[in-house]
Structures are given as structure tokens and as C-alpha cells.
C-alpha positions in Angstrom: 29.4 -4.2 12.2 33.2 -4.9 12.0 32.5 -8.2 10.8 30.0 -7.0 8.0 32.6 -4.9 6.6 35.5 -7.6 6.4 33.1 -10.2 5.0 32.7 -7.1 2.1 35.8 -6.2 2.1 36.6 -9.6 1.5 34.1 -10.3 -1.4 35.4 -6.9 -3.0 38.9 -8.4 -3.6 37.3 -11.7 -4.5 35.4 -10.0 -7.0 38.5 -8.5 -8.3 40.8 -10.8 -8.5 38.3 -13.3 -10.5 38.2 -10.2 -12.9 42.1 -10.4 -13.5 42.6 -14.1 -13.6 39.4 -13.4 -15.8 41.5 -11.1 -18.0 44.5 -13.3 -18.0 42.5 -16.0 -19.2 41.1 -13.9 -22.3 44.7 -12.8 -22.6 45.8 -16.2 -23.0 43.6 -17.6 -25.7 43.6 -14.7 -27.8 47.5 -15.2 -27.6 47.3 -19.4 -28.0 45.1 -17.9 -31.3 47.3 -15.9 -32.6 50.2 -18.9 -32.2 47.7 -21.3 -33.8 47.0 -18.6 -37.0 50.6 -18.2 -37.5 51.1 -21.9 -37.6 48.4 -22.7 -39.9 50.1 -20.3 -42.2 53.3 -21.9 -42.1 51.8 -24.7 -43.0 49.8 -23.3 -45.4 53.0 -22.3 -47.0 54.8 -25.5 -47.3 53.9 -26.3 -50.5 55.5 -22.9 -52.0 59.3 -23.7 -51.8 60.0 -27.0 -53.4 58.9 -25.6 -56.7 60.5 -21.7 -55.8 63.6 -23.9 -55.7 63.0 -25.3 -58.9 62.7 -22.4 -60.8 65.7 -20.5 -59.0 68.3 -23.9 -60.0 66.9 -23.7 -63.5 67.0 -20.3 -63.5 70.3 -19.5 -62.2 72.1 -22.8 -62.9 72.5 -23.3 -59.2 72.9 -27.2 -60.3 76.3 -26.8 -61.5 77.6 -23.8 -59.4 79.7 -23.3 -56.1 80.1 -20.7 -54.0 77.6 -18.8 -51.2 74.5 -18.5 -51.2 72.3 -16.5 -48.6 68.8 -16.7 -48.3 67.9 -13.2 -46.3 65.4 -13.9 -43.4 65.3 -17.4 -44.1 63.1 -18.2 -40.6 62.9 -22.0 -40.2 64.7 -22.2 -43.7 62.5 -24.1 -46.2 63.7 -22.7 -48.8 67.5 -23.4 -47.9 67.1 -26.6 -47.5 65.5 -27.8 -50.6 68.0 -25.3 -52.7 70.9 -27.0 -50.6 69.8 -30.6 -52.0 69.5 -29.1 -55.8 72.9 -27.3 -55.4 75.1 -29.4 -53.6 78.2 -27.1 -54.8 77.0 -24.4 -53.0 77.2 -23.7 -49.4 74.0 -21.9 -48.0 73.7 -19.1 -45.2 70.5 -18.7 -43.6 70.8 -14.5 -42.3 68.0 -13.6 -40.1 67.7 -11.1 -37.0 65.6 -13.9 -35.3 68.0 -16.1 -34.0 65.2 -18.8 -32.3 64.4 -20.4 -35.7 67.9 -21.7 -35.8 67.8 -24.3 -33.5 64.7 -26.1 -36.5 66.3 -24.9 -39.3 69.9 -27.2 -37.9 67.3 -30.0 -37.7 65.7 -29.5 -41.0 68.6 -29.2 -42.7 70.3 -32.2 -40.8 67.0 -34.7 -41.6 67.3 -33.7 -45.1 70.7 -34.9 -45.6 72.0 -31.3 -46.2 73.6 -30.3 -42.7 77.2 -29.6 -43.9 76.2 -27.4 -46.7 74.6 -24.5 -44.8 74.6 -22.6 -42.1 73.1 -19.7 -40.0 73.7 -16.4 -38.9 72.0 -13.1 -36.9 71.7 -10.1 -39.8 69.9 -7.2 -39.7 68.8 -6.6 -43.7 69.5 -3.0 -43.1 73.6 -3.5 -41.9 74.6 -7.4 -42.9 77.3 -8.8 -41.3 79.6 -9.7 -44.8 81.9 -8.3 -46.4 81.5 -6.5 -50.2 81.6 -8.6 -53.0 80.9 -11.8 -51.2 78.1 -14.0 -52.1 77.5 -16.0 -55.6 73.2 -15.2 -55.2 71.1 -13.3 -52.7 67.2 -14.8 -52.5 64.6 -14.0 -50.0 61.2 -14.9 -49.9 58.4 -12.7 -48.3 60.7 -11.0 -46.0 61.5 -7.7 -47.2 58.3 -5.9 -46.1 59.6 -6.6 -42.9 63.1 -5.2 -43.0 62.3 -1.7 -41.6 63.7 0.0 -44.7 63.3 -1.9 -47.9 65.3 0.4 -49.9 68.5 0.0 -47.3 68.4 -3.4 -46.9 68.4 -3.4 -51.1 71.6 -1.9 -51.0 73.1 -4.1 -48.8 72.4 -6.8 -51.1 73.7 -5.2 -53.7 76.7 -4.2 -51.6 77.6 -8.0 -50.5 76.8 -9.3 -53.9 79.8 -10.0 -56.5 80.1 -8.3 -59.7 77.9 -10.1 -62.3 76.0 -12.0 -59.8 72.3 -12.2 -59.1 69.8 -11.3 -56.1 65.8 -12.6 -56.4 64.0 -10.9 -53.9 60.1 -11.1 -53.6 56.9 -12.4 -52.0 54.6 -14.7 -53.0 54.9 -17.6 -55.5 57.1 -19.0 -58.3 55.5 -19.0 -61.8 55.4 -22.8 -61.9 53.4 -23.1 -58.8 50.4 -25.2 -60.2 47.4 -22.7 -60.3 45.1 -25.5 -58.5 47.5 -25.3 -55.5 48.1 -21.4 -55.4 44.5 -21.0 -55.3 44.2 -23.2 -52.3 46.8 -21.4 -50.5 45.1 -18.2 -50.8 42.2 -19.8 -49.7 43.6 -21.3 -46.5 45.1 -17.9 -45.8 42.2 -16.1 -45.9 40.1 -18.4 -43.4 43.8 -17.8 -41.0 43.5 -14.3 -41.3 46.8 -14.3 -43.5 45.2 -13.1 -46.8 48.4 -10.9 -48.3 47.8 -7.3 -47.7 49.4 -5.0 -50.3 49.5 -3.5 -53.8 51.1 -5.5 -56.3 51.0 -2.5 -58.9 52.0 0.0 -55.8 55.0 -2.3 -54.6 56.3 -2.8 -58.3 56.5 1.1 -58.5 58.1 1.3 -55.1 61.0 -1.3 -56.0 61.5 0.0 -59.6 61.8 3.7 -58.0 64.5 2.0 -55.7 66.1 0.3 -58.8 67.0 4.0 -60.4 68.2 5.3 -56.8 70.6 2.8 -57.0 71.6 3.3 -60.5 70.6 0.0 -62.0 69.8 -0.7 -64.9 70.2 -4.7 -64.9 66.9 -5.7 -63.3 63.4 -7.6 -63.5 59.8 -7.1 -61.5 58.1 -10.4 -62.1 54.4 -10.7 -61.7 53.9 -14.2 -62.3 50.5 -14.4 -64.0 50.4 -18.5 -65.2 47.5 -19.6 -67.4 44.0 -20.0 -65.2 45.5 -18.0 -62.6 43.1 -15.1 -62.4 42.0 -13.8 -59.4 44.5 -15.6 -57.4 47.7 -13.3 -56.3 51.2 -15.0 -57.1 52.9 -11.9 -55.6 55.6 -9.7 -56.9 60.0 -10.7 -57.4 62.8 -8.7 -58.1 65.5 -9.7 -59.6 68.9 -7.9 -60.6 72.7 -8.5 -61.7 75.1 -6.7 -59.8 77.2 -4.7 -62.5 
């Protein structure tokens, strides 16, 4: 009788402790998923800052400038490093409150010949870590929704900005992103489970009512809308001159 109960007590915690390392299991792919979708919209992505640097050289003259620039949650720093080789007067800060991407962004920046002209450092968008009146441009690309308070991390900006200077702040695409490859970027991020989630007429209201708060009068909401790009989102940008 004795031994009829251990043999069931026996198969009992068999029987549970398949179930957990049957658990884990499920645990761990849906996690190795999740790493997988967020690479395949990184790389997705790539295609989107070459040209965004284009259009913010032309754009701001960044070619024949010098001084700081700071690209606000930066991540692995695409975008720094292909403004750093169009603007080799300025001297560019990656400022992001994930401090792990740093390690990449070094290398990036190093195999594109561009090392000595940036730099990295941990900034929360809400409280950054510069003085007023310190940096020549302020760009960021797709990070604000994820600043926990878009309207105070604004101000910050517009706090470490000099007088006269500009800040370009948005998600999504640059207006001379060719339509062919936008579309195939949306399309890729909807098969990742990526596809951008929000209102582009909602979100323009949001950062114009944020504008007035502030009391400036000096800005732009560009919706880039190119020629054959219907249906196809290019996102939303902000842009302003400190006064």
C-alpha cells in the first residue's frame, strides 16, 4: 500500500514538473518571438535614415555648420551616424535612457569612419542632463511616444536648445523617402506585427496644442504626403526655432 502511494506520489510531481518546464518552454519562444519581431523591424527600418539625413543637412545646412548636435533616443544610432558623415563640423550626442545600445552604436560609428565626432550619454527626455542654451539642433526619430510625457520632454528641448536654433522631432519618414520603398516598409511591418499605431490628425493636434503651451509661435507639423504615396503612412515631424 505504501509503495502504491509513493509510486503516485511520485508520478504527481512528474506530472508537474513536465507542466512547468512545459510552461517555461512556451515562455521561452514566445519571448525568442518577440526578440525576432523587434529585429525584423529594425531591419525593416534601415532604409529610413540615409535619406532622413539628407533632407535634415539640406534642410538645416548641417554641411557647413559646427557645433552639437543631439539626436534624443538615438538607440543603436543610425541616424547619428550617417548625419555625423554629412556634417563633419558637428560633434553628435546620442541621449538615450537605454544605456545597452551604446556599446553598437561605438562600433557603428567607429566602422563608419565617424568615431571621433559623436558620442553617447544616459538622458531621460523628461530631465536632460545639459545645460540651457546648449545645442546647435535637437532631432529625434520615433522616440517621443515613448518619453512618458511628450509635452515635458518638449520643453526640455526647447530649454537646452540655443536661441535661433532648430529641434525636428517626429516619427515616421522623410518626404524624399521614395514612395516604392515606404510602401514596402509598411508592408514588412505589418507581417512583424509593427504596423504604426496612432492618429496622425490626433497627434498633430496634440503637438500643436503643446506648441501654444509653450508660447511658440516659430513652428511646423509636417505630414509628408509625396506624389503616389496614398495609402501609405509617412508619419508626422515637428519642427521649431527656438526664439
Amino acid at each position: 500500500m505504501k509503495r502504491s502511494v509513493l509510486i503516485c506520489l511520485a508520478l504527481f510531481i512528474m506530472g508537474l514538473l513536465g507542466g512547468c518546464c512545459a510552461t517555461q518552454r512556451v515562455c521561452e519562444t514566445k519571448v525568442q518571438i518577440k526578440g525576432q519581431d523587434k529585429a525584423q523591424n529594425k531591419s525593416a527600418l534601415s532604409p529610413v535614415y540615409a535619406p532622413l539625413a539628407d533632407y535634415l543637412t539640406e534642410r538645416f545646412d548641417l554641411g557647413a555648420k559646427s557645433g552639437i548636435g543631439i539626436d534624443l533616443g538615438s538607440g543603436r544610432g543610425d541616424l547619428i551616424v550617417e548625419l555625423a558623415q554629412r556634417s563633419p563640423g558637428m560633434h553628435w550626442i546620442n541621449a538615450d535612457i537605454n544605456t545597452k545600445v551604446f556599446a553598437g552604436f561605438f562600433n557603428k560609428a567607429a566602422s563608419a569612419g565617424v568615431a571621433d565626432c559623436i558620442s553617447a550619454q544616459l538622458a531621460d527626455a523628461k530631465s536632460l542632463p545639459y545645460r540651457s542654451n546648449y545645442a546647435d539642433i535637437i532631432v529625434s526619430r520615433g522616440s517621443f511616444p515613448f518619453w512618458g510625457g511628450v509635452e515635458a520632454g518638449l520643453n526640455e528641448v526647447n530649454r537646452v536648445l540655443k536661441p535661433g536654433c532648430f529641434a525636428f522631432i517626429g516619427q515616421g519618414f522623410s518626404e524624399n523617402l521614395p514612395v516604392d520603398i515606404a510602401r514596402s516598409i509598411r508592408e514588412r511591418q505589418k507581417q512583424n506585427r509593427h504596423w504604426p499605431h496612432y492618429d496622425v490628425d490626433q497627434t498633430a493636434q496634440e503637438l500643436a496644442d503643446i506648441m501654444k503651451r509653450m508660447g511658440n509661435k516659430n513652428y511646423i507639423i509636417h505630414r509628408p504626403q509625396p506624389a503616389g504615396s496614398q495609402g501609405v503612412n509617412y508619419g508626422i515631424w515637428l519642427e521649431w526655432r527656438k526664439e
